[in-house]
N, C-alpha and C positions, 0 to 999 in steps of 0.2 A: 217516608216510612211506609213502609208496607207490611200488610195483614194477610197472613194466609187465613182462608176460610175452607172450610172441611165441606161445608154446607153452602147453597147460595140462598140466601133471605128469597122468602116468596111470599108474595102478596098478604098473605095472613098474618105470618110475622110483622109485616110492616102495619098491618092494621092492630096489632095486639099492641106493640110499641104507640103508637097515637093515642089509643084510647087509655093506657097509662098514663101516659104523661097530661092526656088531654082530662084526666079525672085527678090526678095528683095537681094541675095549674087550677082545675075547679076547688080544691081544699085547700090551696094555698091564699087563692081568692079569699073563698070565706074567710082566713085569718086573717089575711089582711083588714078587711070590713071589718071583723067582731074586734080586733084592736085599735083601730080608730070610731068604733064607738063607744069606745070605754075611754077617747082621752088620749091614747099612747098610740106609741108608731108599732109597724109589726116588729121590729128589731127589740124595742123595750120589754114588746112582751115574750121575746125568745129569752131576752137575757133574765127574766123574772121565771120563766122557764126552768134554762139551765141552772138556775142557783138550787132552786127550791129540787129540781131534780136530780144534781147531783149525787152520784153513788156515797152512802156512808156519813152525810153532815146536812149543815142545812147552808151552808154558806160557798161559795169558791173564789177561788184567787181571781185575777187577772189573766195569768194564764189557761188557766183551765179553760174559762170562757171563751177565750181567743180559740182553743182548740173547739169548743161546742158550739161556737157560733160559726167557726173559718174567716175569721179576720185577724189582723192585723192588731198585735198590744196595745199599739198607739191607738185604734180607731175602736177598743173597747171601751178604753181608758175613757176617750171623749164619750162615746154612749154612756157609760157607767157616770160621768160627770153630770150628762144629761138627766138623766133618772134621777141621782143624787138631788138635782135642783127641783125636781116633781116632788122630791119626798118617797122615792119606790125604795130606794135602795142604798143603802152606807157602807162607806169604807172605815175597815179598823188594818190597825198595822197588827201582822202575826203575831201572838205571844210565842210560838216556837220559832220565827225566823222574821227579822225585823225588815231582812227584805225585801218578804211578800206582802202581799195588800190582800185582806178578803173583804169577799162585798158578801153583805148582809142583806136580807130581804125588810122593810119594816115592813109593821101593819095597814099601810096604806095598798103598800106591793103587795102585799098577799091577800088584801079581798081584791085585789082589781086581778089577780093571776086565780084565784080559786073560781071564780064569775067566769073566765075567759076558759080556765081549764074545764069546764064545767060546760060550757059552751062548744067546745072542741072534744069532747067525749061526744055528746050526744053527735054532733054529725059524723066521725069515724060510724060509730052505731050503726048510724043511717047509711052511709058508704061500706058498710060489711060485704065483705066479700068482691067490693071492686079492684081491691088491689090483689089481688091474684091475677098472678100472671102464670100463662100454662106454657111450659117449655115450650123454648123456642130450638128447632135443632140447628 
């Protein structure tokens, strides 16, 4: 496959690229560490994430997740199973379609996601304005 390029990348751009990524792997860190200090792995706490953030509810399918995580039904299902046995999160079968599953957040989930979201505010805060990135041409 080949890319036509209008423009050739020049040394700045490749440093602007780094230091994105190289402060986006620094925030990513962080989650990781503030989710395994509270107990859960960083996956538990995306999917305690995506529930509670879902547009319009407080709950999501199976799929949904799959979509807001980027995995695999089967490999939500197993995390969603996972949670389930910590007490974060329950499945109820749809009252409008019997063939979806939503997962619910309990109150266990949701002081360990409010502590954790709470925790991931204040450092974006503190990271303000690193994630600007200025054209690159």
């Amino acid at each position: 496959m080949t890319h036509s390029h209008t423009h050739t990348l020049q040394k700045q751009d490749f440093e602007t690229l780094s230091e994105f990524r190289f402060q986006m792997r620094r925030f990513e860190r962080f989650s990781e560490n503030a989710a395994h200090s509270e107990g859960i792995t960083p996956l538990q706490y995306l999917l305690l994430l995506h529930i509670k953030g879902f547009p319009g509810r407080e709950w999501a399918t199976i799929g949904e997740l799959a979509e807001r995580l980027q995995m695999q039904p089967h490999g939500v299902v197993a995390l969603v199973s996972r949670s389930e046995a910590r007490e974060l999160v329950q499945r109820k079968p749809s009252d409008t379609d019997r063939r979806q599953v939503e997962v619910h957040l309990l109150s266990k989930g949701e002081h360990v996601l409010a502590h954790l979201a709470s925790l991931h505010r204040a450092e974006l805060r503190a990271l303000n304005g690193t994630f600007t990135i200025p054209d690159i041409q």
